[in-house]
N, C-alpha and C positions, 0 to 999 in steps of 0.2 A: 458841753463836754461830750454828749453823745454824739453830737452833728461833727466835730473833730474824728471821733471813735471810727465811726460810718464813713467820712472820708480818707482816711488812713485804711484801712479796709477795702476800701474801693478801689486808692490808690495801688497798693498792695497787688491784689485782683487782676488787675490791668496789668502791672508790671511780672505776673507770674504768666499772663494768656500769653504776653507778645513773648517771651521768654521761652515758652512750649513751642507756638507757632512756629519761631526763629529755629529752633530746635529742630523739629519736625523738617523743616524744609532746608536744613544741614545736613539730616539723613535721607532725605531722599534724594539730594544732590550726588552725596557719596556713594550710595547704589546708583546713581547711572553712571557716574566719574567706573566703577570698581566693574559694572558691567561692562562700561565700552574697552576698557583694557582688556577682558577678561577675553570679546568680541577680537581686537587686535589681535592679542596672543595667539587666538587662535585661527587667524589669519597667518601672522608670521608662520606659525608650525606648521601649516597646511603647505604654505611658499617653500617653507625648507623639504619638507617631504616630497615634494612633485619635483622640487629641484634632486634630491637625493636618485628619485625612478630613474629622471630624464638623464642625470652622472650612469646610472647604473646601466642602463641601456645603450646610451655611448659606449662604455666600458666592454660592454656585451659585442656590441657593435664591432666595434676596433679589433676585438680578439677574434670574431668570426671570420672577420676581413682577412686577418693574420693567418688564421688556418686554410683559408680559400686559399692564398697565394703560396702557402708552403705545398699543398695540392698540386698547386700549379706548376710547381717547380720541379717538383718528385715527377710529378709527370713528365714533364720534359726532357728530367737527365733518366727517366726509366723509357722513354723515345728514342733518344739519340745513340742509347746503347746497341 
């Protein structure tokens, strides 16, 4: 009866470590699953931000261009005058 007792116990024992273990290495999976997302994301954000400058600077760009050639125009018809 005892040596049943002992192995039910044992059994037990065994079946609570591999159940921790399993455990254990479900959470450590999900912190690197939850860190490398976290890693992307902020990749993505970074991608969108340097795209958002390089818009802005275009943008910038284009209107500089715009006022250059209204210059250049004023100039001209205040030349020809």
């Amino acid at each position: 009866m005892v040596s049943f007792l002992l192995f039910v116990l044992s059994v037990l024992t065994y079946s609570m470590t591999k159940i921790l273990l399993t455990y254990r290495k479900t959470v450590k999976y999900l912190k690197t699953v939850v860190e490398s997302k976290k890693d992307e994301r902020k990749k993505i954000y970074n991608t969108i931000e340097t795209q958002n400058k390089q818009r802005t600077k275009i943008y910038i760009g284009n209107k500089f261009e715009e006022e250059i050639e209204m210059v250049t125009i004023g100039e001209i018809l205040l030349l020809s005058i």
